[in-house]
N, C-alpha and C positions, 0 to 999 in steps of 0.2 A: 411489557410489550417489547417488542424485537423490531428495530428499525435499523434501514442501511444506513453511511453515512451522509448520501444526497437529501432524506429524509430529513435527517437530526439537521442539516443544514436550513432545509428551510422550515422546519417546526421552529427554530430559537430567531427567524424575524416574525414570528406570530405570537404575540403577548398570551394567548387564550391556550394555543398549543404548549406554551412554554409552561403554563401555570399546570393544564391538566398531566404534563407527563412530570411535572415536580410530587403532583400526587400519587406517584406509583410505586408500589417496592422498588423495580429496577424498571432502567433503561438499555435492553439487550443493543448494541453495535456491532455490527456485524458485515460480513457478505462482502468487504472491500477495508484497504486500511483504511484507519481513521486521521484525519491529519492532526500531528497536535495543536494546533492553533485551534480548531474546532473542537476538539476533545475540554480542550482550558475553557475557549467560550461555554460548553456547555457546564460544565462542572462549577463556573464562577456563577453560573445561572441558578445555580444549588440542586442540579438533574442526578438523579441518583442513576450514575452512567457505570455499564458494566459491559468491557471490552469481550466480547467471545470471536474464538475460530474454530473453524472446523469447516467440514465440507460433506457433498452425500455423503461421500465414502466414509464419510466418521458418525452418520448419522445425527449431523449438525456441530454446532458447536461441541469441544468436549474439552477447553482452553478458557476459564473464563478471567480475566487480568493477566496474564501471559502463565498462569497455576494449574497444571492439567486437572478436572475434574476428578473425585476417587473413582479408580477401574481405568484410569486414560493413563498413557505412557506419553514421553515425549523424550526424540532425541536427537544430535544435532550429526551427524554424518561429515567427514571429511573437515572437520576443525580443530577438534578436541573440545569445541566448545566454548572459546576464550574470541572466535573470527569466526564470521558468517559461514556457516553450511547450510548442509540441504534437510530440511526439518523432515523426522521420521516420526508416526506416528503411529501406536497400539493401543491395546484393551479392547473394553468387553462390547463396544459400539462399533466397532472395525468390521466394515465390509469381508465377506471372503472372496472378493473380486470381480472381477466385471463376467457378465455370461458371453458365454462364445468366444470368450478373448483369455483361453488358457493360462495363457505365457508373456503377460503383460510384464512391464517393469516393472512396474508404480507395489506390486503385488509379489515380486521374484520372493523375497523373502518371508517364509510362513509368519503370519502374526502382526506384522508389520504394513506399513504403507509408506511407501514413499513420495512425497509430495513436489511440487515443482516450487518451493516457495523458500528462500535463504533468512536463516535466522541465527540468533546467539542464545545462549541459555546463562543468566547473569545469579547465581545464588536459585538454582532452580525454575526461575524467572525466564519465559520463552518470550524474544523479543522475536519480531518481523521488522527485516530488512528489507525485503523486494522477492522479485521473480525469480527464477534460474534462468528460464526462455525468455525474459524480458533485459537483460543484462547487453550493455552497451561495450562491445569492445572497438575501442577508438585508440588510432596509431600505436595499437599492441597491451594498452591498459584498459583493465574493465570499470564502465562504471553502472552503480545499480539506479535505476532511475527515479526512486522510493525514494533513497536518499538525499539524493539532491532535491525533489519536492518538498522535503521535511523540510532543505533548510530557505530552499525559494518562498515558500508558504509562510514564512516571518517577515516576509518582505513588505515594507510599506508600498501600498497600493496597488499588491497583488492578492485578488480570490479565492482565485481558483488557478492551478497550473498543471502544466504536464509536460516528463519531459521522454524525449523519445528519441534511436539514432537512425538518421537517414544515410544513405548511401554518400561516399565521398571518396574519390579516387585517389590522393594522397592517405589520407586516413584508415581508409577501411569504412569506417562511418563515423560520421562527428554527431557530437549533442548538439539537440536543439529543442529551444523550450516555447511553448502554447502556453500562454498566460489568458487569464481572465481578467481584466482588469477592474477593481475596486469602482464601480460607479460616481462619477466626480473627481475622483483621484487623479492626478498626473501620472501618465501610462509608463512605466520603467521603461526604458531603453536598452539597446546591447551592453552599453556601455556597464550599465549601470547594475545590470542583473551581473555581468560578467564578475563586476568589484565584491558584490556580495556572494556570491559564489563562492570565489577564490578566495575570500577572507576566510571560511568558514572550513571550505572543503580544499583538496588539492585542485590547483590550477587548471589540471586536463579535465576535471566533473564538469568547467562552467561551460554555460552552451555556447554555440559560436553563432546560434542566430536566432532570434525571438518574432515570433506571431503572436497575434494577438485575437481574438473571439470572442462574441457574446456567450457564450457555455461551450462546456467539452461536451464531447458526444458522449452518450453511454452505452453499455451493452449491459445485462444480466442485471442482477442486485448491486448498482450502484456501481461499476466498475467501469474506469475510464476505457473509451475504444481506441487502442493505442492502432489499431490498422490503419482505422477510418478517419486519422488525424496523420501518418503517416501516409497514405495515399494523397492528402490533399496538397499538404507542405513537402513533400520528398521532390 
């Protein structure tokens, strides 16, 4: 079966869901990243979990553990490969481009696609780091907002999070992070998201202000709506 990660979230609080998807060959993940703290819960559940990406344009998944599928190319643009670029993608499932829209980027190069989405390639191994178009630059450093989720999402007594930059006169735009808070749990503070942060990542990633909601909004297959949480906090 093929589930987003909203899904796989709440299949593993339901005993009966957890048991029927333990009996399946795989568990396809997909359509948004996965966080590791969810990815570990499920796997410690014994879920036989298998990461895939791809998009129409590759005719779904064609990446399944960051290992292009045979016939799939993958490559990392503007890195060398060792620091996030821009994930390029080929083979034999590759769109030949969008109709009516000749001279699109995404499509410039025959063969190829070029995706909006920043990754590394570690021993052939394509990881996902975040967005291109979702990338925060504050007081002249970028940060990606993927990443700092990764390492917020370890947080005791945080759910679910998101982090996104809002407009700010001195800065350009500053981080600021939408937490979900752990039900029962003592609600993290600035303070305190800010120390784990910066323990982890560089100083300028931690956010400089924390909301808090019963659920993130979504859009599409599972994919936080970073608009519709930035219109409401900006």
């Amino acid at each position: 079966t093929s589930l987003v990660p909203t899904q796989l979230r709440k299949a593993l609080d339901v005993p009966a869901a957890v048991a029927a998807l333990g009996r399946l060959d795989a568990v396809l993940v997909g359509g948004a990243a996965t966080p590791p703290a969810l990815l570990a819960r499920a796997l410690d559940a014994g879920l036989p979990i298998v990461r895939t990406y791809g998009m129409s344009e590759t005719a779904g998944g064609c990446v399944y553990d960051g290992v292009p599928l045979p016939g799939a190319t993958v490559r990392i643009d503007g890195s060398g490969g060792a620091e996030p670029g821009r994930v390029v993608l080929g083979g034999a499932t590759l769109a030949r481009g969008y109709r009516n829209m000749p001279d699109h980027p995404a499509f410039a190069e025959p063969g190829w696609f070029r995706t909006d989405d920043l990754g590394v390639l570690d021993d052939g191994v394509l990881r996902i780091v975040g967005r291109a178009d979702e990338a925060i630059t504050t007081g002249g450093l970028t940060v990606v907002p993927q990443v700092v989720e990764t390492v917020l999402g370890e947080m005791p007594g945080v759910a679910d999070c998101a982090i996104l930059g809002v407009p700010d006169e001195r800065l350009g735009e500053k981080v600021i992070a939408v937490i979900v808070p752990v039900p029962g749990a003592r609600r993290p503070g600035l303070d305190d998201v800010r120390e784990f942060v910066s323990d982890r990542l560089d100083r300028y990633a931690a956010p400089r202000a924390v909301f808090t909601v019963g659920e993130l909004p979504l859009r599409g297959p599972g994919k936080v709506n970073r608009r519709a949480l930035r219109e409401r906090f900006a």
